[in-house]
C-alpha positions as a Markdown table, in Angstrom:
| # | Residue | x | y | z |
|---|---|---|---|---|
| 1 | Unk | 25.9 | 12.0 | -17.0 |
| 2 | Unk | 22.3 | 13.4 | -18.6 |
| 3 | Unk | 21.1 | 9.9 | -17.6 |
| 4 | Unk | 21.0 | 11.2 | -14.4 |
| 5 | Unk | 19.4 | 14.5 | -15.1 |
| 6 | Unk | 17.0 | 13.3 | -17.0 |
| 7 | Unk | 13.9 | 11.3 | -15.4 |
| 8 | Unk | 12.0 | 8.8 | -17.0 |
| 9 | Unk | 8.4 | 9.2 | -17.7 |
| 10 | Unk | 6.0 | 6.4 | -16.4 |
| 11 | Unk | 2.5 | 5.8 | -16.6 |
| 12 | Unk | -0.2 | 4.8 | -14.0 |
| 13 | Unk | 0.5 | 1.4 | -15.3 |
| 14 | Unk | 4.4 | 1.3 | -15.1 |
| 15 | Unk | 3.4 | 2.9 | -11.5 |
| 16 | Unk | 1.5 | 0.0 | -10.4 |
| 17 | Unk | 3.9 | -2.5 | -12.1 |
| 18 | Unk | 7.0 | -1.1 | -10.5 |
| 19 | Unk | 5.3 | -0.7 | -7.3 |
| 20 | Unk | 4.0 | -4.3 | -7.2 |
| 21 | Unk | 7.5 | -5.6 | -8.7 |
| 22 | Unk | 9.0 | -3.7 | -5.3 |
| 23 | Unk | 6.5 | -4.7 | -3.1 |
| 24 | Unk | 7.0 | -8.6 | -4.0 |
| 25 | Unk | 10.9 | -8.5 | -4.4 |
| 26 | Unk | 11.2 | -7.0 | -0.8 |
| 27 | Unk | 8.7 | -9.8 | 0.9 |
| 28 | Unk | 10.4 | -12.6 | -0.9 |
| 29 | Unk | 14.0 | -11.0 | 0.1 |
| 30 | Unk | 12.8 | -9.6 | 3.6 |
| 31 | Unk | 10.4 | -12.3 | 4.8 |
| 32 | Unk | 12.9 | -15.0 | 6.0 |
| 33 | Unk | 15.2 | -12.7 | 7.7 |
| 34 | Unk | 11.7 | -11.1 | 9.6 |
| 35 | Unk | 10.7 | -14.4 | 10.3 |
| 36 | Unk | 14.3 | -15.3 | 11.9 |
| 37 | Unk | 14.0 | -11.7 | 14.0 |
| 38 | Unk | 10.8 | -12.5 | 15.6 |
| 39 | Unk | 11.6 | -15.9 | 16.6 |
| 40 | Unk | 14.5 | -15.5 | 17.8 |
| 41 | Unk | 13.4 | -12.4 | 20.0 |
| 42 | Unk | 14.3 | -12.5 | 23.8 |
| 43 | Unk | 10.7 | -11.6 | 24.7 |
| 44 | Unk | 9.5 | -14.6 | 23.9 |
| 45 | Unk | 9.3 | -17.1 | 26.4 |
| 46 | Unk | 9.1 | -20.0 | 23.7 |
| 47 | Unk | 10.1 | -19.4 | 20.2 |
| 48 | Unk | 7.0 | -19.0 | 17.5 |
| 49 | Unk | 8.9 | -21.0 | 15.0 |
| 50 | Unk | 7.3 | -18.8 | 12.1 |
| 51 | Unk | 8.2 | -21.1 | 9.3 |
| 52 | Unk | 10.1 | -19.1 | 6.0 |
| 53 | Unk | 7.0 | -20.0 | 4.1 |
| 54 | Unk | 4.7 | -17.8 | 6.5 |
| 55 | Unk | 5.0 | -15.0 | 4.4 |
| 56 | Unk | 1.4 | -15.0 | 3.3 |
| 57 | Unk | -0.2 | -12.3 | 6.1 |
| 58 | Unk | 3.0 | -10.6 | 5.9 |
| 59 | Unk | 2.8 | -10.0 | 2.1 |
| 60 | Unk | -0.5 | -8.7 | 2.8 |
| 61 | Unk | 0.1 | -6.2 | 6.0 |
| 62 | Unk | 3.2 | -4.8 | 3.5 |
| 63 | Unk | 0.8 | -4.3 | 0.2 |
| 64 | Unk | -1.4 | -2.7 | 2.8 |
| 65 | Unk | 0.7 | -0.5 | 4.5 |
| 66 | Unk | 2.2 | 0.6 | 1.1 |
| 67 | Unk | -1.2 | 1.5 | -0.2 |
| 68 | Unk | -2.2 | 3.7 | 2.6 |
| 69 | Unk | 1.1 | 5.5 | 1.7 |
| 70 | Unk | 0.0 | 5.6 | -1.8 |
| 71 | Unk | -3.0 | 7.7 | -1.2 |
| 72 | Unk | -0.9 | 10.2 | 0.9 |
| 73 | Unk | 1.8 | 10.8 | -1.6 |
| 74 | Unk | -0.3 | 11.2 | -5.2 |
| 75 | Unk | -3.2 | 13.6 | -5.7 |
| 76 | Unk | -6.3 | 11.9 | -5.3 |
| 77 | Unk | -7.7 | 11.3 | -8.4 |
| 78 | Unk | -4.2 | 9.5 | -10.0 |
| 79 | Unk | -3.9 | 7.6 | -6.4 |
| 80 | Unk | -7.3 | 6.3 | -7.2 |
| 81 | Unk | -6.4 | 5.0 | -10.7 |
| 82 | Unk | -3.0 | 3.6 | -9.5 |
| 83 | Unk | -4.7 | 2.0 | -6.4 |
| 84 | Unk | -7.2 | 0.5 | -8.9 |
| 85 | Unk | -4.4 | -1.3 | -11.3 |
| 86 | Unk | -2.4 | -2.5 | -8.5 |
| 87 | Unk | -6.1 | -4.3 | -7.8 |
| 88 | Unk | -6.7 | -5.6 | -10.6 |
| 89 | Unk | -2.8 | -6.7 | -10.9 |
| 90 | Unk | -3.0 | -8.4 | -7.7 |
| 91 | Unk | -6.0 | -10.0 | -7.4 |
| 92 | Unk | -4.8 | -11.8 | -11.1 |
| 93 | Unk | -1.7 | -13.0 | -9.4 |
| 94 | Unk | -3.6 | -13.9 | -6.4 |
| 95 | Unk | -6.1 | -15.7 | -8.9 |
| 96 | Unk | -8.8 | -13.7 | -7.5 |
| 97 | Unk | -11.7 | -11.0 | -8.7 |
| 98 | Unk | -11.2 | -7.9 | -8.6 |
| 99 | Unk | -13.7 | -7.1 | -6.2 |
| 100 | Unk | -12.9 | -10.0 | -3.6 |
| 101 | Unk | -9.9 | -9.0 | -4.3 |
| 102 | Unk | -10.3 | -5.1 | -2.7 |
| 103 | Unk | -12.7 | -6.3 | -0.2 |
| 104 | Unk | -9.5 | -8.3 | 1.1 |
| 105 | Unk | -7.1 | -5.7 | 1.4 |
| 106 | Unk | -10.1 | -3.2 | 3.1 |
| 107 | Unk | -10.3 | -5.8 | 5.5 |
| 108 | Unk | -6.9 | -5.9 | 6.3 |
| 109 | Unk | -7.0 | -1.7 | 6.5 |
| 110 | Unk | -10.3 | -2.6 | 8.5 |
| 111 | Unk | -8.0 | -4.8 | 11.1 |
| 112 | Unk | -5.2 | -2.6 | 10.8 |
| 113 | Unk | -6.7 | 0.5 | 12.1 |
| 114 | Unk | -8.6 | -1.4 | 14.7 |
| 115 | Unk | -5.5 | -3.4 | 16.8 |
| 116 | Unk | -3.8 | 0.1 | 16.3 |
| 117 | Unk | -6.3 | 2.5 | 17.9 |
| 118 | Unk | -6.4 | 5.2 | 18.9 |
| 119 | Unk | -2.5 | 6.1 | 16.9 |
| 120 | Unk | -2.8 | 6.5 | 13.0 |
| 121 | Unk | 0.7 | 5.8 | 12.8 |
| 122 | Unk | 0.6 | 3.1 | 9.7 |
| 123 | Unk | 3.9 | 1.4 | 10.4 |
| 124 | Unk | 3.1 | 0.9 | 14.3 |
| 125 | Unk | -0.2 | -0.3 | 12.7 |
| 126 | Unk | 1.5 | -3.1 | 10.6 |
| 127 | Unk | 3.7 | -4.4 | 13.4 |
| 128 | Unk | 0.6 | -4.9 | 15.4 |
| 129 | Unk | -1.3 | -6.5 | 12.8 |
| 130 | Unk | 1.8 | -9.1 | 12.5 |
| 131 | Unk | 1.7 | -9.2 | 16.3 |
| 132 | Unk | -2.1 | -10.5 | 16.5 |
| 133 | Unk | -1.9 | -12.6 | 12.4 |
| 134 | Unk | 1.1 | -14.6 | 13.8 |
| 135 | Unk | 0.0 | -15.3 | 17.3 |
| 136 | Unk | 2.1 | -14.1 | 18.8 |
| 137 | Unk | 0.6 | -13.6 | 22.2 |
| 138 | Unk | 0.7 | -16.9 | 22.9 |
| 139 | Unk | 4.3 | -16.5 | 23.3 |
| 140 | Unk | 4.9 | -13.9 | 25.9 |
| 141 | Unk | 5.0 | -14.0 | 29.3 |
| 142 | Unk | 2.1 | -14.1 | 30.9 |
| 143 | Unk | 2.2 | -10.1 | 32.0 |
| 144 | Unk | 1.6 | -8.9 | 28.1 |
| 145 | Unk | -0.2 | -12.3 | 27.7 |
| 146 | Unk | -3.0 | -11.3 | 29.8 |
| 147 | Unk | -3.4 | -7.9 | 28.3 |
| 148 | Unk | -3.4 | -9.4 | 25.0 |
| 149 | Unk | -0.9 | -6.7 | 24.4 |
| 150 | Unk | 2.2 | -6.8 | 22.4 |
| 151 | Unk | 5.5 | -6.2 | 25.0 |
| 152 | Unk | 6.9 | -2.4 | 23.7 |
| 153 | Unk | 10.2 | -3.6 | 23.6 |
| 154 | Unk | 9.1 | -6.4 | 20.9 |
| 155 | Unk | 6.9 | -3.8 | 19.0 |
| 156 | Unk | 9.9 | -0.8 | 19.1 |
| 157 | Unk | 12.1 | -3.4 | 17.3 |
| 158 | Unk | 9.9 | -4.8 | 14.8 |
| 159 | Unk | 8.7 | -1.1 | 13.9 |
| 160 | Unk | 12.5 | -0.5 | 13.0 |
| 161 | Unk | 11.9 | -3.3 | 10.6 |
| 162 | Unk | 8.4 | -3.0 | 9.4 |
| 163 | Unk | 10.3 | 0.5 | 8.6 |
| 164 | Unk | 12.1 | -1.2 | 5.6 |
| 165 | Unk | 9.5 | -2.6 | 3.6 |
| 166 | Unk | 7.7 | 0.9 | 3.4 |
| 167 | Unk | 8.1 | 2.1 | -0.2 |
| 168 | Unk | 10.3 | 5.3 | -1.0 |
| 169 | Unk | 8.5 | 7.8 | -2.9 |
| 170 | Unk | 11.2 | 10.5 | -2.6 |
| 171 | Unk | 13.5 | 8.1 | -4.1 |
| 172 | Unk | 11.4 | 7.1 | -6.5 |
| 173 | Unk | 10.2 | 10.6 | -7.5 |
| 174 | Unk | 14.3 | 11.3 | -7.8 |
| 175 | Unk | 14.2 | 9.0 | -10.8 |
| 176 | Unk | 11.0 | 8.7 | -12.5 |
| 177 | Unk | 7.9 | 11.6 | -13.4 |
| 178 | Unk | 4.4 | 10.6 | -13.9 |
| 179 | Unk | 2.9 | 11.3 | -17.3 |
């Protein structure tokens, strides 16, 4: 019973860890059943066949998305530091510098922002940044093909699930304090 009224203390580090722990588990969970949603959507007029081991620009738009939520829920300064581990974290999984590294994911905020003006809403952002990284215009009919514009209907339902790979905080504040 205390267990539960008594939160754990974490560090920037454990922050970052955690965070990138979640962040993986719910790509390599998620992907495959994202994957199966969009290609078997009715608004396609030929299925995009996104194969289960596409989940590279997915894994990306989620670590992005999750970091612009980062910087919204801590106070600057430890957003900052937190933001920096998870770079350095990631860019040694993804074998990369550190630099190259954050120069990746700012062009991924970059492209983000830019398919999704004028609306700053980050989650309708990401399912337009898997509209355009899959290809997915190719597959429409030729009305939203023309406009190079994802049909609403398609973008509604995949904002639903983009939804789900957005990390908790409240959750997440309900169990652990920052030291």
């Amino acid at each position: 019973m205390l267990g539960t009224l008594i939160k754990r203390r974490l560090s920037d580090n454990q922050v970052a860890n955690v965070f990138i722990n979640a962040i993986f588990d719910s790509v390599d969970n998620g992907f495959k059943e994202v994957a199966s949603l969009i290609n078997e959507d009715a608004v396609f007029m030929k299925s995009p066949e996104i194969s289960n081991a596409e989940s590279g620009e997915f894994g990306m738009i989620v670590i992005v998305g999750n970091l612009s939520f980062l910087e919204s829920t801590f106070e600057a300064d430890q957003a900052g530091r937190v933001e920096k581990l998870i770079f350095e974290k990631l860019a040694r999984i993804y074998d990369m510098k550190d630099a190259d590294f954050e120069k990746l994911v700012r062009d991924y905020q970059s492209f983000i922002t830019r398919v999704n003006h004028p609306s700053k809403n980050m989650i309708y952002g990401m399912s337009k940044a898997m509209f355009h990284k899959y290809g997915l215009n190719e597959f429409q009919d030729e009305y939203f093909k023309r406009m190079q514009a994802p049909n609403p209907l398609f973008l509604k339902r995949l904002d639903e699930v983009m939804a789900n790979f957005i990390w908790d905080w409240d959750v997440f504040f309900k169990k652990y304090k920052l030291s």
